[in-house]
N, C-alpha and C positions, 0 to 999 in steps of 0.2 A: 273389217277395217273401214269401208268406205261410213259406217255409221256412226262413228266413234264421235268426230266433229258435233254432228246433229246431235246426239247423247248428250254433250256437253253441253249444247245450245240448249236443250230443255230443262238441263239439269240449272241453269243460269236464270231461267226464266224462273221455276218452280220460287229457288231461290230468295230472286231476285221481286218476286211478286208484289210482297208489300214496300218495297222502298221505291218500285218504278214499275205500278201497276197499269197494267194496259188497258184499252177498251174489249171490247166482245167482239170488235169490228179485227182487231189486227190479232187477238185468237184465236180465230178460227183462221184469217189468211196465212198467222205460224202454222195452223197444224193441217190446213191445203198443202202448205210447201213441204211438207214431213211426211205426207202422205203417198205424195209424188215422188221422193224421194225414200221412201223405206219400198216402194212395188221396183225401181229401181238397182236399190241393194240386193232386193232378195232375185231378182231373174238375172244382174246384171243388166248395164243398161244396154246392153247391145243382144240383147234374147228378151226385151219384155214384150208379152206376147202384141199390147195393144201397138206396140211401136210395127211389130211386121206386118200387123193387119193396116197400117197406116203406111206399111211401105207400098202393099199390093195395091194398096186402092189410088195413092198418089203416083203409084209407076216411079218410088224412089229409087236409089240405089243401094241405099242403106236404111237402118232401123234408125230413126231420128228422136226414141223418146228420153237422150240424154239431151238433144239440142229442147224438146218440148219443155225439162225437168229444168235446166238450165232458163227458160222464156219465164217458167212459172218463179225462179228466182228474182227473180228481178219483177214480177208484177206480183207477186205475193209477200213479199217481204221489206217493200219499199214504204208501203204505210204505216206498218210498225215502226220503221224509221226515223217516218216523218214525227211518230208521236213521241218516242223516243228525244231526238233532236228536240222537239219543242220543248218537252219539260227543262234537259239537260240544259239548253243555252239558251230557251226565252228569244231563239231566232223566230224570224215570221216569214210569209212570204216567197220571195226569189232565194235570199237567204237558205230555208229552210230546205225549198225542193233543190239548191246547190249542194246541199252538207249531204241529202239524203241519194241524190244524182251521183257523186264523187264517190263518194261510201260503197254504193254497190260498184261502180266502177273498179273499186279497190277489192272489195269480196269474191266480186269475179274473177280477176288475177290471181290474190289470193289461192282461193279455193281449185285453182288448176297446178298453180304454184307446187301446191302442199301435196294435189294428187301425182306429181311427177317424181316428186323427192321419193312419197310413200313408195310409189312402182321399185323406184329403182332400189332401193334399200333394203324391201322384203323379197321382193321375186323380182329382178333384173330380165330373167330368160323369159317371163310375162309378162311385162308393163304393157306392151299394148293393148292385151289383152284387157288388163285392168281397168286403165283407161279409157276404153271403149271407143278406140279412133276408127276404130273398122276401114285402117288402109286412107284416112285423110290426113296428111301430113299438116293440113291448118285447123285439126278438130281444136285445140287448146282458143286458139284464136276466134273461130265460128262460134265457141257454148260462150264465152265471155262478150262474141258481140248478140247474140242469146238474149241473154242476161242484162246487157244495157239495151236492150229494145224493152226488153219485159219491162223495165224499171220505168223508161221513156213514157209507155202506155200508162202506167199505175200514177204517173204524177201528172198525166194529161186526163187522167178518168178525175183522180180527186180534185184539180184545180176547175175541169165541168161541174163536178161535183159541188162544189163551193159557189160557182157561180150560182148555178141554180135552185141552193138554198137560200142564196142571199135575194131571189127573184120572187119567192115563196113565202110573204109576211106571215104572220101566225105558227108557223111552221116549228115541231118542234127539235129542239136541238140536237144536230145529229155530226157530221162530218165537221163543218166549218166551225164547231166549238170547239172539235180535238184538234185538228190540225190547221190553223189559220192560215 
């Protein structure tokens, strides 16, 4: 169940390729975040092994690699965004990193949204289960603010990013051509 969404996302892209073809830069950051998210689906996020070996060595209380897979949304998926956005609306600048900032803002809601309905509608006696709260009552709240930290980082890498092409004469065109 929890892969269905992602399915469709690929299936969009495949799609959607030649009319809103992306860089090499935000295909590979899609298929980081599919990656993170299919090791995820298949143990549950609350049994992936790397998350308990990150419980023992942090001394957590819990397995945190839905909070890790949630961080990787929002900094893996924000530059696709940005390029996305850019084609779509010819935005630039503040503009750009707001529509792309909002967005995720909204996917993260979203996407806990949709995981709460799912719970309760196929297996009610399991949701939390499914959901992966492991007994935190603010887990919906914690992977959404996740998710806008992940996103926060990704538009403060590419706006360095930018800076320091533009510092680099002769240099050739790379970040600040696709996402101004």
């Amino acid at each position: 169940l929890s892969s269905i969404l992602p399915l469709t996302f690929v299936g969009a892209l495949v799609f959607g390729r030649r009319s809103m073809p992306l860089s090499t830069a935000s295909y590979m950051l899609i298929g980081g975040f599919l990656a993170f998210h299919t090791v995820g689906a298949h143990y549950t996020y609350a049994q992936v092994p790397v998350g308990h070996w990150l419980q023992g060595l942090l001394g957590l209380e819990r397995n945190h690699f839905d909070r890790v897979t949630h961080f990787a949304f929002g900094l893996l998926l924000t530059y696709p965004l940005l390029e996305v956005f850019r084609r779509l609306t010819g935005a630039r600048r503040l503009l750009l990193f707001y529509l792309a900032f909002m967005t995720q803002l909204g996917l993260a809601g979203a996407w806990e949204i949709i995981e709460s309905v799912v719970a309760q509608i196929t297996r009610p006696d399991l949701g939390a289960a499914f959901l992966g709260a492991q007994g935190d009552p603010w887990d919906a709240q914690h992977d959404m603010l996740a998710a806008t930290c992940g996103a926060v980082v990704a538009l403060l890498l590419t706006a360095g990013w930018q800076r320091l092409e533009r510092r680099e004469p002769g240099r050739e065109p790379g970040l600040s051509e696709a996402v101004p």
